[in-house]
C-alpha positions in Angstrom: -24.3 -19.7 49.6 -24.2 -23.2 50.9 -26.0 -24.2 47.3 -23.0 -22.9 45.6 -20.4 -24.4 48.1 -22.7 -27.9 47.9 -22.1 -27.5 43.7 -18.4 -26.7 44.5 -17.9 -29.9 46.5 -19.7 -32.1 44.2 -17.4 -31.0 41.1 -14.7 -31.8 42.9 -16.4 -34.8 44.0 -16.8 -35.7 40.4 -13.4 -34.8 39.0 -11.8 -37.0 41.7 -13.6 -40.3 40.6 -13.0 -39.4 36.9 -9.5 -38.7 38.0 -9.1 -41.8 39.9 -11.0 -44.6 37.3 -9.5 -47.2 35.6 -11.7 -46.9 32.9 -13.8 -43.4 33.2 -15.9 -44.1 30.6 -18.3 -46.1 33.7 -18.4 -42.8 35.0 -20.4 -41.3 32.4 -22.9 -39.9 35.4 -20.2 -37.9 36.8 -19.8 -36.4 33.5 -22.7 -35.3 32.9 -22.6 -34.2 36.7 -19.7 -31.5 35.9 -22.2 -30.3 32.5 -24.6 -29.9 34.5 -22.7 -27.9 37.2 -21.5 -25.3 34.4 -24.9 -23.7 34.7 -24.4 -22.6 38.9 -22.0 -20.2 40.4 -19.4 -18.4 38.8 -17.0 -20.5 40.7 -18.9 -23.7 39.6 -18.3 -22.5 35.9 -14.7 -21.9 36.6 -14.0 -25.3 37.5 -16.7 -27.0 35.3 -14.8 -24.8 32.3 -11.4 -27.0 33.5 -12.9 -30.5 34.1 -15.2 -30.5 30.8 -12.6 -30.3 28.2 -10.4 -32.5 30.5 -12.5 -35.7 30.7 -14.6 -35.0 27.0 -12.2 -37.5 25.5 -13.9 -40.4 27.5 -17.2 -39.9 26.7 -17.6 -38.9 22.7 -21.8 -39.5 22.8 -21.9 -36.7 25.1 -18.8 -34.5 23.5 -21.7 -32.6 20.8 -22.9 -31.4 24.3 -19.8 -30.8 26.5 -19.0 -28.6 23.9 -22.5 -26.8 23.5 -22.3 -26.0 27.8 -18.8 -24.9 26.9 -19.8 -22.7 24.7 -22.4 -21.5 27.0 -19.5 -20.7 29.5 -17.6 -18.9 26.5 -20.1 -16.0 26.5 -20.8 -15.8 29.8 -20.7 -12.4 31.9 -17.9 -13.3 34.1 -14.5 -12.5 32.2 -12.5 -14.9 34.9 -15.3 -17.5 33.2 -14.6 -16.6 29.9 -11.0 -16.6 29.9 -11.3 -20.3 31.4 -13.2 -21.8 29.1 -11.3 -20.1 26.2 -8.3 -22.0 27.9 -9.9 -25.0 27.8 -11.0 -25.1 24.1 -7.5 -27.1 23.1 -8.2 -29.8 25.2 -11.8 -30.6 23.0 -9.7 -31.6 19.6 -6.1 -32.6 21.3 -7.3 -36.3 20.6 -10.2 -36.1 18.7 -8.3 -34.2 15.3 -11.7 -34.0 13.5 -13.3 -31.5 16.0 -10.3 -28.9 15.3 -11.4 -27.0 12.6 -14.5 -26.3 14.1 -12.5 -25.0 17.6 -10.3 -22.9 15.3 -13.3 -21.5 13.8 -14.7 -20.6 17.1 -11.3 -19.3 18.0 -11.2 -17.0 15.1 -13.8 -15.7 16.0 -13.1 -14.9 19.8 -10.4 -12.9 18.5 -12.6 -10.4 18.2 -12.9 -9.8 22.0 -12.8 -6.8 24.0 -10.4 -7.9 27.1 -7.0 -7.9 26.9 -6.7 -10.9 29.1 -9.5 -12.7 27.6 -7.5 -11.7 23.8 -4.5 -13.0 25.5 -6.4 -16.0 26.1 -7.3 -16.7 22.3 -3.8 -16.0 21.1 -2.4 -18.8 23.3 -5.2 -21.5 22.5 -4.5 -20.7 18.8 -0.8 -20.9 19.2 -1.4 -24.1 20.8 -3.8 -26.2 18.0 -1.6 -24.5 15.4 1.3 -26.7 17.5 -0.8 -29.8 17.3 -1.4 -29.5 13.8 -1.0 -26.8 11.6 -2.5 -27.6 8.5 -5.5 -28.2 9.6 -5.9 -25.2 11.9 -4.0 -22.5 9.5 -6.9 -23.6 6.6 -9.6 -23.2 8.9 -8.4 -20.0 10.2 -8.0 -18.8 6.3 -11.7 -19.5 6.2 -12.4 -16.3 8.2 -10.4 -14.0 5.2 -12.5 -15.4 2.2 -15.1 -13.4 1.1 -18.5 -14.5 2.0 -22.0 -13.0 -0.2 -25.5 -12.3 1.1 -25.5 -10.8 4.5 -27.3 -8.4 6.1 -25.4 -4.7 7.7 -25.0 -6.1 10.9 -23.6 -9.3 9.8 -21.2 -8.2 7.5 -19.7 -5.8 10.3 -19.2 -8.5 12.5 -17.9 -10.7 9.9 -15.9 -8.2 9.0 -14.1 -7.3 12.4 -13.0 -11.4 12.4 -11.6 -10.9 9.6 -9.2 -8.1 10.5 -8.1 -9.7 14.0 -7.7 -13.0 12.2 -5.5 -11.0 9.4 -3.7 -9.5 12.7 -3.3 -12.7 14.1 -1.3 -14.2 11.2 0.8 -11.3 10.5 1.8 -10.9 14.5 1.9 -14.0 15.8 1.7 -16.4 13.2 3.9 -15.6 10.0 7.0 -14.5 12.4 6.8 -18.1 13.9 7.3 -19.7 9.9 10.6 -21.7 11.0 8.8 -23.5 13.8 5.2 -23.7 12.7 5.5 -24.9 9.1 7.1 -28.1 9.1 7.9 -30.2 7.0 8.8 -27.2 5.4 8.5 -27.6 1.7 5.1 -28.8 2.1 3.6 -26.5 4.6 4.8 -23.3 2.5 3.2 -24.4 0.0 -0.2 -25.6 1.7 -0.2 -21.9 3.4 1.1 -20.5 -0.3 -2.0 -21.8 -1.6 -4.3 -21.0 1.0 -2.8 -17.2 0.2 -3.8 -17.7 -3.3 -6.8 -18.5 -3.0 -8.2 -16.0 -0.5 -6.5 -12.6 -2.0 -10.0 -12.2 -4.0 -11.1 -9.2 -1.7 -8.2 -7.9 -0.5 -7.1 -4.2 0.6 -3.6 -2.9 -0.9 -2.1 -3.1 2.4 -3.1 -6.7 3.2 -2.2 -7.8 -0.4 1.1 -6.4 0.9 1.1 -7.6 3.9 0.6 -11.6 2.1 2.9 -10.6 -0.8 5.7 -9.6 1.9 5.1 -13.0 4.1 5.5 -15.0 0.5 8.5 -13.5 -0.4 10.0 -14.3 2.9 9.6 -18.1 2.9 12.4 -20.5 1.6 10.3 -22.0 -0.9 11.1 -17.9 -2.9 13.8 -17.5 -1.1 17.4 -16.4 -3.3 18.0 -19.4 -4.6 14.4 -20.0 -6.2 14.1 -20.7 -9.3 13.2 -18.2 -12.2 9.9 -20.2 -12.5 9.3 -20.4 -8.7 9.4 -16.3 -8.7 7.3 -16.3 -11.7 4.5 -18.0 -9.4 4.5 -14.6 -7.1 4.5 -11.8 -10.5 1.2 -14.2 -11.5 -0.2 -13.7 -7.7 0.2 -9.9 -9.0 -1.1 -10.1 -12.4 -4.3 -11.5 -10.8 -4.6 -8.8 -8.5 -4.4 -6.5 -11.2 -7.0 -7.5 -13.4 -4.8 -7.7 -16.5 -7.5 -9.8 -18.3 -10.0 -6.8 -17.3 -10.8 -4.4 -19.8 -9.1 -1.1 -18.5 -11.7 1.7 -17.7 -9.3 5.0 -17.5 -12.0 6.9 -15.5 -12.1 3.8 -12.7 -9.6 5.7 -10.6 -8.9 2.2 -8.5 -7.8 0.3 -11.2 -5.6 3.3 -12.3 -3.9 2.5 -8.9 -4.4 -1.0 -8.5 -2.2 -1.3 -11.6 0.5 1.4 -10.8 0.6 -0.4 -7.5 1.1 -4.3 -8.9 3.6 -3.1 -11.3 5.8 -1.2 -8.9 5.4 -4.8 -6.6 6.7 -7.2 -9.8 9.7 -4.6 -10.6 11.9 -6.6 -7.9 10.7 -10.3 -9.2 11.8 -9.0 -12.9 15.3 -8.6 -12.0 15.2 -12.5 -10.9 14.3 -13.5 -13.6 10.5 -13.4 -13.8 9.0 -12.1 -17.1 6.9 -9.0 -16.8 5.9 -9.2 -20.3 2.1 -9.5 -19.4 2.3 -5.7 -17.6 4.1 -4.2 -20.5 1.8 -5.7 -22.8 -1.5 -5.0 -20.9 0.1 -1.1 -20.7 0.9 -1.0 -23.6 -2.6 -2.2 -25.7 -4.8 -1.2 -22.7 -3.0 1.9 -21.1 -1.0 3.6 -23.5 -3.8 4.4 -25.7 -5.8 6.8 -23.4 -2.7 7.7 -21.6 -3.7 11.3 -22.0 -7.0 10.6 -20.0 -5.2 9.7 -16.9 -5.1 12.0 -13.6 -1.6 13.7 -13.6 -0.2 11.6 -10.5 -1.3 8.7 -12.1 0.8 9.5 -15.4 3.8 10.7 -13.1 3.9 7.0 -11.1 2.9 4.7 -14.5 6.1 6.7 -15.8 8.5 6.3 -13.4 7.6 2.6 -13.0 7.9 1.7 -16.9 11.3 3.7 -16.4 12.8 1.3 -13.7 10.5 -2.3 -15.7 11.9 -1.0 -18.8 15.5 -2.2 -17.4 14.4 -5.7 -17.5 11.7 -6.0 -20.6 12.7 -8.3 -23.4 13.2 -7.5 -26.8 10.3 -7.8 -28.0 8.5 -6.6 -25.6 10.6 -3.6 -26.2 10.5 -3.7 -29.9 6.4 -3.6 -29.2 6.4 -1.0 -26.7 8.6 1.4 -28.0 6.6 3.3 -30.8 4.3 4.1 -27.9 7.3 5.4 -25.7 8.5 7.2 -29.0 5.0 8.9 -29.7 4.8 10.0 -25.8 8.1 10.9 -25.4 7.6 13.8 -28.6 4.5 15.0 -27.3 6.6 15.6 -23.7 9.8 16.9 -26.3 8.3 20.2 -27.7 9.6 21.8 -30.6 9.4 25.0 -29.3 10.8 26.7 -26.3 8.0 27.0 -23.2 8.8 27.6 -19.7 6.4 25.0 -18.6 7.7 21.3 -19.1 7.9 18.3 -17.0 10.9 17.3 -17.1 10.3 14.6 -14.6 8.0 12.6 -17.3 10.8 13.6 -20.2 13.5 11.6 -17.5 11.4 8.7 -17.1 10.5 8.3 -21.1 14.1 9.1 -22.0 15.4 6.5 -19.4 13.1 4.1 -21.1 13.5 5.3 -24.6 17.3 4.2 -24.0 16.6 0.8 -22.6 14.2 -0.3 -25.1 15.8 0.9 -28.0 19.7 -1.0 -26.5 17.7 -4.1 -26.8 16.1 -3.6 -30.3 18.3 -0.3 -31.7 17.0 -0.7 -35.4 13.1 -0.1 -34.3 14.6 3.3 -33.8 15.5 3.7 -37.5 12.1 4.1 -38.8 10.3 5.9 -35.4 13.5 8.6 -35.1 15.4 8.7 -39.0 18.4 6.6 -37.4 20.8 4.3 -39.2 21.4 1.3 -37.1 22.9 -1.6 -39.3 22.2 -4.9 -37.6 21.8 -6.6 -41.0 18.1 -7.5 -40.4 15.5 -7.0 -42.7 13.7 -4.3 -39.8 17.1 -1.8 -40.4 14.5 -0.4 -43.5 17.8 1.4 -44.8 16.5 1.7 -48.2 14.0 3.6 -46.7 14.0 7.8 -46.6 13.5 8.5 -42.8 14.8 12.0 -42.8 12.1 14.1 -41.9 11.9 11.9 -38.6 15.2 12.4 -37.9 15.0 15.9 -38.4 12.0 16.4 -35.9 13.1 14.4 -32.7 16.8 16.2 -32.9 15.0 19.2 -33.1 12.9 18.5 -30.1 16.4 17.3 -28.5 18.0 20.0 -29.0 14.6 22.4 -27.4 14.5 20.4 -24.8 18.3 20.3 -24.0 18.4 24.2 -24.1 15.1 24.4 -21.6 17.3 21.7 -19.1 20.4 24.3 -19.2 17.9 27.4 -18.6 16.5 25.6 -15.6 19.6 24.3 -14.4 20.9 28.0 -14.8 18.1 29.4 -12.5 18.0 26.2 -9.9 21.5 27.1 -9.1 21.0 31.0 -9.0 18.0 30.2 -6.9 19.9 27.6 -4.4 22.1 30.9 -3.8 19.2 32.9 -3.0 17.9 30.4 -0.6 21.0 30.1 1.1 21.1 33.4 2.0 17.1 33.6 2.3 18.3 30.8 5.1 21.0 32.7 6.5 18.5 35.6 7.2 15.5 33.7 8.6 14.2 34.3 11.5 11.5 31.7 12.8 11.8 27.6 12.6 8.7 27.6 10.2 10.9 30.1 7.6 13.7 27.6 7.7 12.1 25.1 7.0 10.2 26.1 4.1 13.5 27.0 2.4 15.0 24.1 3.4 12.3 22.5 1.4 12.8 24.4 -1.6 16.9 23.6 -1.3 15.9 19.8 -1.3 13.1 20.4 -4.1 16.2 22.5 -6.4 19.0 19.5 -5.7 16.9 17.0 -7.2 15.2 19.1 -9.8 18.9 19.5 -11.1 19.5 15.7 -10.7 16.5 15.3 -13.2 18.1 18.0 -15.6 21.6 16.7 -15.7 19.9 12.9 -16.4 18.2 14.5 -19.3 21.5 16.4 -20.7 23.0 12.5 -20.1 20.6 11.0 -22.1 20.2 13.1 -24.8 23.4 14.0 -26.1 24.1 10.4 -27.0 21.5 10.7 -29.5 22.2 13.5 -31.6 24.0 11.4 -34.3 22.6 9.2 -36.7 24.3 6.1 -35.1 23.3 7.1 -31.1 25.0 4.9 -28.7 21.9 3.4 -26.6 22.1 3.5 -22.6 21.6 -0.4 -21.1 23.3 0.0 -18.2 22.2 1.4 -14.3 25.0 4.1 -14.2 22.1 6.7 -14.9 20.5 7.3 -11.1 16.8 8.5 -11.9 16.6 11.5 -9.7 13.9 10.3 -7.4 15.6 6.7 -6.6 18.6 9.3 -5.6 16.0 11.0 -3.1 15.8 7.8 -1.2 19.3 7.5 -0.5 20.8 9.4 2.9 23.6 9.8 0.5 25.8 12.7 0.1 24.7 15.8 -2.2 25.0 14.9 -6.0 28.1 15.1 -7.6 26.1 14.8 -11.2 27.3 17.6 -13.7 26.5 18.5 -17.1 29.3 19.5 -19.8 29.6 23.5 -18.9 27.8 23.7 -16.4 29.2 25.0 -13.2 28.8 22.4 -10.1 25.9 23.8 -7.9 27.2 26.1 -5.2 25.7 23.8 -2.0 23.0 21.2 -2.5 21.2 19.7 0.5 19.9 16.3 0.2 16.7 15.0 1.4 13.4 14.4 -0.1 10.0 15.9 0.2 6.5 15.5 -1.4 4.6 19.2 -0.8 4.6 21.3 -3.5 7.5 24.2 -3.7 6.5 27.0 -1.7 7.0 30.3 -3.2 9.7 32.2 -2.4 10.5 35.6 -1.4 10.9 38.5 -3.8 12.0 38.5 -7.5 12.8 34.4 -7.1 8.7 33.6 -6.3 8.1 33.1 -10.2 10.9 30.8 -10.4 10.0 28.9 -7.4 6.6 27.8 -8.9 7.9 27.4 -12.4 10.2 24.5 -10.8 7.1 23.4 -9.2 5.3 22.7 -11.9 8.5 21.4 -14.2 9.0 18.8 -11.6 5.5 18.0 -10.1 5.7 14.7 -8.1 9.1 14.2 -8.6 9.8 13.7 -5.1 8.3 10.7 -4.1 9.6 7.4 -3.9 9.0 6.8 -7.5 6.6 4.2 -6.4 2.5 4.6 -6.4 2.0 4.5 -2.7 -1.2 2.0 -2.9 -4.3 2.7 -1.1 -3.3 3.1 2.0 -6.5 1.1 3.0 -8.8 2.2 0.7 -10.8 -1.3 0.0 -10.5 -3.3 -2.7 -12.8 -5.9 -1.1 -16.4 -7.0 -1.5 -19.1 -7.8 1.4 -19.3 -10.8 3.4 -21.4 -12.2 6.5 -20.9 -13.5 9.9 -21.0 -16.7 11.8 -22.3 -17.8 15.0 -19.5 -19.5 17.5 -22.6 -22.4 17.6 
């Protein structure tokens, strides 16, 4: 005890004379005095951990080992040591700027500890060297995201587990503190744009998101960006989509990786930003084995070219529409089947229109039209007739299919609302309140195809370019009121019940079960947001290694 009150005194002995010199740097014994002391008691530690980082400025031959015995103190067994020294790792590059990237480094990696307090700890030195300069500190923290090759297991798990906290770290503490921390502004979004780029290699959907989202936030993209400025973020997306990759249809991640981008770029198109890259990849790399892919997939590829198609040029149009054309018969049979999905007949329709507004005399030759624009691609001296002929046919099958289904979604809402006036338990209401929501937007994708068919029956359609269509699903979204959509004929729906829901129809009681899973199948998937939902984690990310805090 009196050796540890003895090392006590003489710290304080030492700090004093630093404290009180003129010039401390004659003091260099006392120093090395207070180094020495970090290996005694755990009080001796706690105040060697304060009066090392505060004198190392004075004495930069022995700074390389200041910052050794701090480190010591860093991974000591005492947490009131621990947290002390953490505290004190500012103080080792507040005047000596070229030791900060290696004290972020080491900070990065003490995110990773266990102790609230001693976390706490971390955040705040971080917070503060990103204050004294935050270029330097934010590309040294980046460091930790990279991927790194050629560890072992054990390495790569601790590596790992840096990189998530230092991933937490910027999303929590650091991206909601943009205004203050990245000044001048200008230039610091577009150091920590950069850094983004170039460490989005082995990324996760949700923390491509998570960069994506803090990107689109900053002024440099803000609403008065420039068309080009916005095209920057849709080329962050192409390269996360591999669209330079040859597409394998049986690599199931780069089905969704694709679906995914896409769905991301859809709101950077309608500022201008050209998505002519996507359509073009779909439509020479996709479209082709379209058939090959898993039935969700084709359901969210389709409901995403539906909303792109709004903003494609024309000639991306003009070269994407014989593939919409050739898909959008094979969905159109000739002949009268119960099962259809009319949610993928929506989506092509919806597209079909918006393609063809832009380029209306491609249709002449894929559907027997007679568009006059005066352009040598009308082909009017050409005899068309039998294409004609076989997609009004399958507009006019699939047209009488949408009113037979509308016919028994709104005998079957009437069922279900007396099926709901009888149930008994929570569980039973709820399951036909499911099958109510399922049948209001099952009849919102009918009505849109009645819509957007019976403009084309004529030889000279008039071509939808407009947003007045609501695709069902973007409807399902919406805490709106129930649809007011109707079809020439057809009676309103007795009560609709909005709401949205993703489980398959559950099949109902009686006479109305067949019915129930015939609607099921017609309108598989169309409940969702109409955007792929990602990977929800699943990694997109290679292996990297760890590092030492030495």
């Amino acid at each position: 005890m009196a050796d540890a009150t003895d090392d006590i005194d003489k710290l304080y002995e030492f700090g004093e004379r630093l404290n009180d010199a003129k010039d401390k740097s004659e003091h260099r014994q006392d120093y090395e005095g207070i180094i020495a002391a970090a290996n005694g008691s755990v009080k001796a530690k706690q105040l060697a951990a304060q009066l090392i980082p505060k004198f190392v400025k004075f004495f930069p031959e022995l700074a390389e080992q200041a910052l050794d015995q701090h480190l010591n103190l860093i991974e000591d067994h005492e947490l009131g040591v621990r947290v002390q020294a953490i505290r004190g790792l500012p103080l080792f590059c507040k005047d000596t700027p070229e030791q900060l990237t290696k004290i972020v480094d080491i900070l990065g990696q003490l995110l990773i500890a266990g102790e609230n307090v001693e976390r706490d700890a971390v955040h705040k030195a971080l917070m503060t060297v990103l204050r004294q300069d935050v270029k330097t500190s934010l590309t040294a923290l980046f460091k930790h995201i990279g991927s790194i090759e050629d560890q072992s297991a054990e390495d790569f798990s601790t590596w790992d587990s840096i990189r998530k906290k230092v991933l937490l770290f910027l999303r929590d503490k650091v991206f909601p503190l943009k205004t203050e921390l990245l000044v001048p502004q200008e230039l610091m979004e577009r150091h920590i744009t950069t850094l983004v780029k170039q460490n989005l290699q082995d990324v996760t959907a949700a923390e491509f998101k998570m960069f994506m989202d803090f990107l689109k936030s900053l002024s440099l993209f803000g609403h008065k960006a420039p068309a080009e400025r916005i095209q920057e973020l849709v080329e962050i997306i192409e390269g996360q989509a591999d669209l330079d990759a040859q597409f394998n249809v049986s690599d199931a991640d780069h089905i969704e990786r694709f679906i995914s981008c896409l769905s991301m770029t859809f709101p950077f198109f309608k500022r201008g930003a050209s998505g002519s890259k996507f359509l073009n990849y779909l439509n020479k790399q996709i479209m082709p084995v379209f058939d090959k892919l898993p039935e969700q997939g084709k359901l969210d590829l389709l409901k995403n070219l539906a909303e792109c198609s709004l903003c494609a040029t024309t000639q991306d149009s003009r070269q994407l529409l014989p593939s919409v054309v050739q898909l959008l018969k094979k969905y159109m049979v000739r002949r009268k089947i119960e099962e259809i999905n009319y949610t993928c007949i929506e989506c092509l329709l919806y597209t079909f229109h918006h393609l063809a507004h832009k380029t209306p005399n491609a249709t002449n030759s894929l559907c027997g039209y007679k568009i006059v624009t005066g352009q040598p691609s009308d082909r009017l001296g050409e005899d068309f007739s039998e294409q004609y002929k076989d997609f009004t046919e399958r507009l006019s099958t699939v047209e009488d299919l949408a009113r037979a289904m509308i016919k028994k979604l709104t005998q079957g809402m009437a069922d279900q609302n007396k099926a709901l006036a009888a149930a008994k338990t929570e569980e039973e209401k709820d399951a036909i309140k499911t099958q109510k929501q399922n049948a209001t937007f099952a009849l919102r994708a009918c009505n849109n195809i009645l819509a957007m068919t019976q403009p084309l029956n004529t030889k000279t359609p008039k071509f939808i370019g407009d947003q007045k269509t609501n695709l069902s699903w973007k409807e399902a979204a919406k805490p709106s009121g129930p649809s007011t959509a109707t079809v020439a004929g057809q009676k309103r729906p007795a009560a609709t019940t909005n709401g949205s829901n993703n489980n398959p129809l559950k099949k109902g009681r009686g006479a109305s079960g067949m019915q129930h899973q015939l609607v099921n199948k017609a309108f598989s998937g169309i409940y969702d947001s109409g955007r792929s939902s990602g990977r929800g984690g699943r990694s997109w990310r290679g292996r990297g290694r760890g590092r030492s805090y030495h």
